[in-house]
C-alpha positions in Angstrom: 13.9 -14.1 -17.6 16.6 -11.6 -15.9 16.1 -9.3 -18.2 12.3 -9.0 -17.6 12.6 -9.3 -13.7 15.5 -5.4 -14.3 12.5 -4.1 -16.4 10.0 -5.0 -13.6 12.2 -3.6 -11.2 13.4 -0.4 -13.2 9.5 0.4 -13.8 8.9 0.1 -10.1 11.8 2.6 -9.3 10.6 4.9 -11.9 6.8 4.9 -10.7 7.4 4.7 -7.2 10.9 5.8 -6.2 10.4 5.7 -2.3 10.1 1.6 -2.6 13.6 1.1 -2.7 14.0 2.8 0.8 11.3 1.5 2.5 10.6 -2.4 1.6 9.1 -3.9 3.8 6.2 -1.2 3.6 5.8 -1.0 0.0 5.7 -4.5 0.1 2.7 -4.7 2.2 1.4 -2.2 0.1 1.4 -3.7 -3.4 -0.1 -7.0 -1.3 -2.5 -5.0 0.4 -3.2 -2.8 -3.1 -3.2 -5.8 -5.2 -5.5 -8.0 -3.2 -7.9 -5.0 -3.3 -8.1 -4.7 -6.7 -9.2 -8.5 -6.5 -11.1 -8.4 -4.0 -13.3 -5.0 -4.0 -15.8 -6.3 -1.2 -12.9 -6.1 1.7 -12.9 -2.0 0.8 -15.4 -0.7 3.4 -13.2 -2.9 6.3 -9.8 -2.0 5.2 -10.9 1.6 4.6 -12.1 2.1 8.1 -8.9 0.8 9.4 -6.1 2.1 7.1 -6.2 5.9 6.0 -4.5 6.7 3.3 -1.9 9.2 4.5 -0.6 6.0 6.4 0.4 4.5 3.3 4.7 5.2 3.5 5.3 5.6 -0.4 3.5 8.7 -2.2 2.4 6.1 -5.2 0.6 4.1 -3.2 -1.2 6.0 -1.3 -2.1 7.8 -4.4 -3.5 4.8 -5.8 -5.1 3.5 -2.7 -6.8 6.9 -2.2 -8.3 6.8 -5.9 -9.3 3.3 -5.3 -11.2 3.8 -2.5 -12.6 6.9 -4.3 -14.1 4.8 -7.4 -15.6 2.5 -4.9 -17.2 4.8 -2.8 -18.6 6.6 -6.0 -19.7 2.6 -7.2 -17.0 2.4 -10.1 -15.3 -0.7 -10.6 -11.9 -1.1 -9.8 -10.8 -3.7 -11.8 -7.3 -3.3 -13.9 -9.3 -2.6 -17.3 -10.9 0.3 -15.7 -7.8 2.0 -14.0 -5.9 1.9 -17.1 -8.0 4.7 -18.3 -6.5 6.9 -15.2 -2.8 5.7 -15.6 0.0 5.7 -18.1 1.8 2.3 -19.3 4.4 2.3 -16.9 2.2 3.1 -13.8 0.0 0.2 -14.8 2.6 -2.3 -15.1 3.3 -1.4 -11.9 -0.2 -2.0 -10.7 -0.6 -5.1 -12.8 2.4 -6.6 -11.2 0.9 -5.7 -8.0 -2.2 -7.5 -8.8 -0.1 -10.5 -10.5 1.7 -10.9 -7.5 -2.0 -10.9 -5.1 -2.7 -13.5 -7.5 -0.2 -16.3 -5.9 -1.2 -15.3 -2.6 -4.1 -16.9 -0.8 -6.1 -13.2 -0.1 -8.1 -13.5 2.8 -9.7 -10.6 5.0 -7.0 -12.1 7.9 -3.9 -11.3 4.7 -5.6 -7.9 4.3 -4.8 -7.3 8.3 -1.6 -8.4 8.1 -0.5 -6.0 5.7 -2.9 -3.4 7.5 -0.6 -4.1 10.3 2.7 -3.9 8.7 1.7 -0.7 7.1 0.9 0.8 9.9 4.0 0.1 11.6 6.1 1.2 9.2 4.4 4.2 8.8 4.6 4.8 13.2 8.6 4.2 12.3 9.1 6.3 9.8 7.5 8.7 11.9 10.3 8.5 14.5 12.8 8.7 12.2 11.9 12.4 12.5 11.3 12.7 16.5 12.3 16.2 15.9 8.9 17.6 13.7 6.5 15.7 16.4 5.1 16.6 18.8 6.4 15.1 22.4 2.6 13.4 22.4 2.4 12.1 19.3 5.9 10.7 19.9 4.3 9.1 23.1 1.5 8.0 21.1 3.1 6.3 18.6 5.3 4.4 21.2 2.3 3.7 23.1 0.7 2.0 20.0 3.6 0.1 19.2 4.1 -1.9 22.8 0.5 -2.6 22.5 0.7 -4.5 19.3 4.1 -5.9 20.6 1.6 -7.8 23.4 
């Protein structure tokens, strides 16, 4: 069992590198990414309110943007279809992803969560660079986050 829990784990470091620095968003992610893939119909909603360039790690927001592609163009998403777009290691990654969505109740209220933890993760990463924004989109991005702290 160890051994296959450092495989899983050395596949996701090798697919998508920036996880180990930033967990708590590419955990959201592979939720959010994995109850997508099960759940196509909450696309339109969690579209409109996550854009892909919020996603924090490159993979992800990779696969999220071609996800959202092949449903907007009407092609299914489900895991036998993407494998056609991935190589082995990238859909183990995506399997797990969708293994894991599996043992969670998904729910349009689980899709918001990790909507929201996305997001903020994504504002925080932002200000780990104050000195590339903007004083206003600084302000912004403070400004959004005491307004989800009330």
């Amino acid at each position: 069992m160890s051994h296959a829990i450092r495989h899983s784990e050395e596949v996701v470091r090798k697919v998508n590198p920036m996880a180990a620095a930033n967990l708590r968003a590419s955990k959201a992610e592979e939720g959010l990414l994995g109850l997508l893939i099960l759940n196509p119909d909450y696309m339109p909603t969690v579209s409109k309110k996550l854009a892909p360039d919020s996603m924090v790690t490159d993979f992800n927001r990779v696969l999220y943007r071609h996800l959202i592609e092949r449903f907007e163009k009407g092609l299914m998403i489900d895991l036998s279809y993407l494998s056609a777009d991935y190589e082995d290691d990238q859909m183990a990654y995506i399997s797990r992803m969708v293994q894991n969505a599996r043992g969670n109740p998904g729910s349009p209220e689980q899709a918001a969560e990790y909507i929201g933890v996305i997001i903020s993760e994504h504002r925080l990463l932002a200000l780990n660079n104050p000195e590339q924004l903007p004083e206003d989109k600084i302000r912004e991005i403070l400004d959004a986050m005491r307004a989800q702290k009330k």
